[in-house]
matplotlib code that plots the C-alpha trace (Angstrom):
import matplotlib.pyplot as plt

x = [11.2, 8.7, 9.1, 7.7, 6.1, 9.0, 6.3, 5.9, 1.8, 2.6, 5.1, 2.3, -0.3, 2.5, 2.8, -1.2, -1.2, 1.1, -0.9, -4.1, -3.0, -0.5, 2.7, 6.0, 7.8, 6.7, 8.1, 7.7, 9.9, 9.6, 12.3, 15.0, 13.2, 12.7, 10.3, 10.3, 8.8, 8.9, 7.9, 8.9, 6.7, 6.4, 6.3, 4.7, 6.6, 5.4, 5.4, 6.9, 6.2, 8.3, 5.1, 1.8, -0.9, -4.5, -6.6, -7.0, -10.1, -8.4, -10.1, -7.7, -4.0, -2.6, -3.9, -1.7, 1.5, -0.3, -1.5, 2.1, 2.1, 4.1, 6.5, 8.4, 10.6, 11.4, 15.2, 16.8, 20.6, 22.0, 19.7, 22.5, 23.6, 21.3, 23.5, 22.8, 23.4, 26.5, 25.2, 21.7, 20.6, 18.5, 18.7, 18.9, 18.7, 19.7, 22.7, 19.6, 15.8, 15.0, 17.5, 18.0, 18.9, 22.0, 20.6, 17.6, 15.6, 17.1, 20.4, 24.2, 26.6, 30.0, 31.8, 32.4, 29.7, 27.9, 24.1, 22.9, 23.6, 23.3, 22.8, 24.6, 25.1, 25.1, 27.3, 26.1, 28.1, 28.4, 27.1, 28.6, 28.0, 29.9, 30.3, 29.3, 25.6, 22.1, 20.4, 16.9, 15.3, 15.4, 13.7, 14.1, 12.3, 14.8, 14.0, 13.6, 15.2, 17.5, 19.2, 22.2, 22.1, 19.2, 19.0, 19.1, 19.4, 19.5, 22.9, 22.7]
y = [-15.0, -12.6, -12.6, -14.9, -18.2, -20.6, -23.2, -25.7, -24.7, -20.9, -21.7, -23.5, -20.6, -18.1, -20.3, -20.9, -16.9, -16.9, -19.7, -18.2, -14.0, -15.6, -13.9, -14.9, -14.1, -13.2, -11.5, -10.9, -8.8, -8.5, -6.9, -9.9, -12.4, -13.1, -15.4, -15.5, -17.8, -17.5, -20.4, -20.2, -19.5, -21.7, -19.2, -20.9, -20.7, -17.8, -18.2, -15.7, -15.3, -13.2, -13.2, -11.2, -13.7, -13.8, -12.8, -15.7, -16.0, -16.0, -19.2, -20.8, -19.9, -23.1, -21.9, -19.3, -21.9, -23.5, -20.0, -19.0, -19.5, -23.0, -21.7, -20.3, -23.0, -23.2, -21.9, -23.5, -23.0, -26.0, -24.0, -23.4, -19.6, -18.9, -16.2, -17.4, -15.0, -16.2, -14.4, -14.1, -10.5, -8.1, -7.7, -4.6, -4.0, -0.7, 1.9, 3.8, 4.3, 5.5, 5.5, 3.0, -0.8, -2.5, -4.6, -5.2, -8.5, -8.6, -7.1, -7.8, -7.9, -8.5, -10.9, -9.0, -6.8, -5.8, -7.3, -5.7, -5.6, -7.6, -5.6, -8.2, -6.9, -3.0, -3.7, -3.9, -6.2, -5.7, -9.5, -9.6, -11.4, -14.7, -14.6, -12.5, -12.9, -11.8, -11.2, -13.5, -13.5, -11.4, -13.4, -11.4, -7.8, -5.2, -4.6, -8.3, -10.8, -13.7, -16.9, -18.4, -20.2, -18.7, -18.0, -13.8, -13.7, -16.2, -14.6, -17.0]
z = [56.4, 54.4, 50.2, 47.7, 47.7, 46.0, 46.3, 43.0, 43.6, 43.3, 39.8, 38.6, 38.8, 37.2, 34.4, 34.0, 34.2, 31.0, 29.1, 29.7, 28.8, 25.9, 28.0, 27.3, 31.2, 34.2, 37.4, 40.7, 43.0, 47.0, 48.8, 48.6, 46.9, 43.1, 40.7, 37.1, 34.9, 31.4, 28.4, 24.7, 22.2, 18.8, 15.7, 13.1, 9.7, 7.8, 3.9, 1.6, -1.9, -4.6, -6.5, -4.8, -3.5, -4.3, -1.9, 0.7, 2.8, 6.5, 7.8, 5.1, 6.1, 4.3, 1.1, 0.5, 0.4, -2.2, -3.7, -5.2, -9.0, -10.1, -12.1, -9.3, -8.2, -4.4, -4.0, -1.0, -0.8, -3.4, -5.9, -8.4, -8.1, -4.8, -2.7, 1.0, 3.6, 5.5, 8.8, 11.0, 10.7, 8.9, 5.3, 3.3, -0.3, -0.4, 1.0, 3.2, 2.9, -0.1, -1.8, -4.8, -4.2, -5.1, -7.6, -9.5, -11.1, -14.4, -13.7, -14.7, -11.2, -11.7, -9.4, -6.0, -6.5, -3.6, -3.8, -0.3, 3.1, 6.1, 9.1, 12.3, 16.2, 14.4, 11.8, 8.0, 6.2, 2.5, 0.7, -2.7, -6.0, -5.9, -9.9, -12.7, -13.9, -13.9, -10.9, -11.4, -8.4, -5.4, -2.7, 0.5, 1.4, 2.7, 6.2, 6.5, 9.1, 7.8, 9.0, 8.4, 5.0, 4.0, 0.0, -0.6, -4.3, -7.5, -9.8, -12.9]

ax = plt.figure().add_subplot(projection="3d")
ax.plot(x, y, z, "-o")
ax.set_aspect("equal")
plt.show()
């Protein structure tokens, strides 16, 4: 039978292939026969801040966690008035590029008021204001990717 070495030496090579060229998957095809090998890669958490960050030298990535100013408060969903997005998808603050966003830092929504848009499986779905208030903080970037549960806005 002609094809592709299934042996656990020739797996082993494919995946020292991907460690060494940082690959996700690899494949190989011949005639009948199929091999793919594929590993998961660990993203570390990337820090964002609603405030620009000083200029951090790049041999000192933890700095910039401990760059943002003090006053900002971490928001995490029990924050009281933190809009968390009830879907994994991208975010939007506006209607279209360009054109002016929902809301703004600073102002007044009325309850069921639509705060932005969550774009999930090519559907944008309208996230709107829980209760009246004052938009304070706006703590995602449209274009942005968001979890479930993740805080989008602060409506005090």
């Amino acid at each position: 039978m002609s094809g592709i070495s299934f042996s656990p030496e020739a797996i082993r090579a494919l995946a020292q292939i991907l460690r060494e060229t940082d690959l996700s998957e690899i494949e190989l095809a011949d005639k009948d026969s199929r091999v793919r090998v594929t590993r998961s890669v660990a993203m570390a958490p990337v820090a964002m801040a609603a405030a620009p960050v000083a200029a951090v030298p790049a041999a000192a990535p933890a700095m910039v966690q401990a760059a943002a100013p003090a006053a900002e408060a971490a928001v995490d969903a029990s924050t009281p008035g933190a809009v968390t997005s009830p879907m994994v998808g991208v975010a939007y603050l506006s209607s279209e590029p360009g054109a002016a966003p929902f809301v703004t830092p600073g102002a007044k929504v009325a309850a069921g008021q639509t705060l932005l848009l969550i774009e999930a499986m090519k559907t944008f779905n309208q996230i709107k204001a829980p209760k009246a208030g004052t938009v304070t903080r706006i703590l995602v970037e449209s274009g942005a990717p968001v979890e479930f549960g993740e805080p989008l806005m602060v409506v005090e």
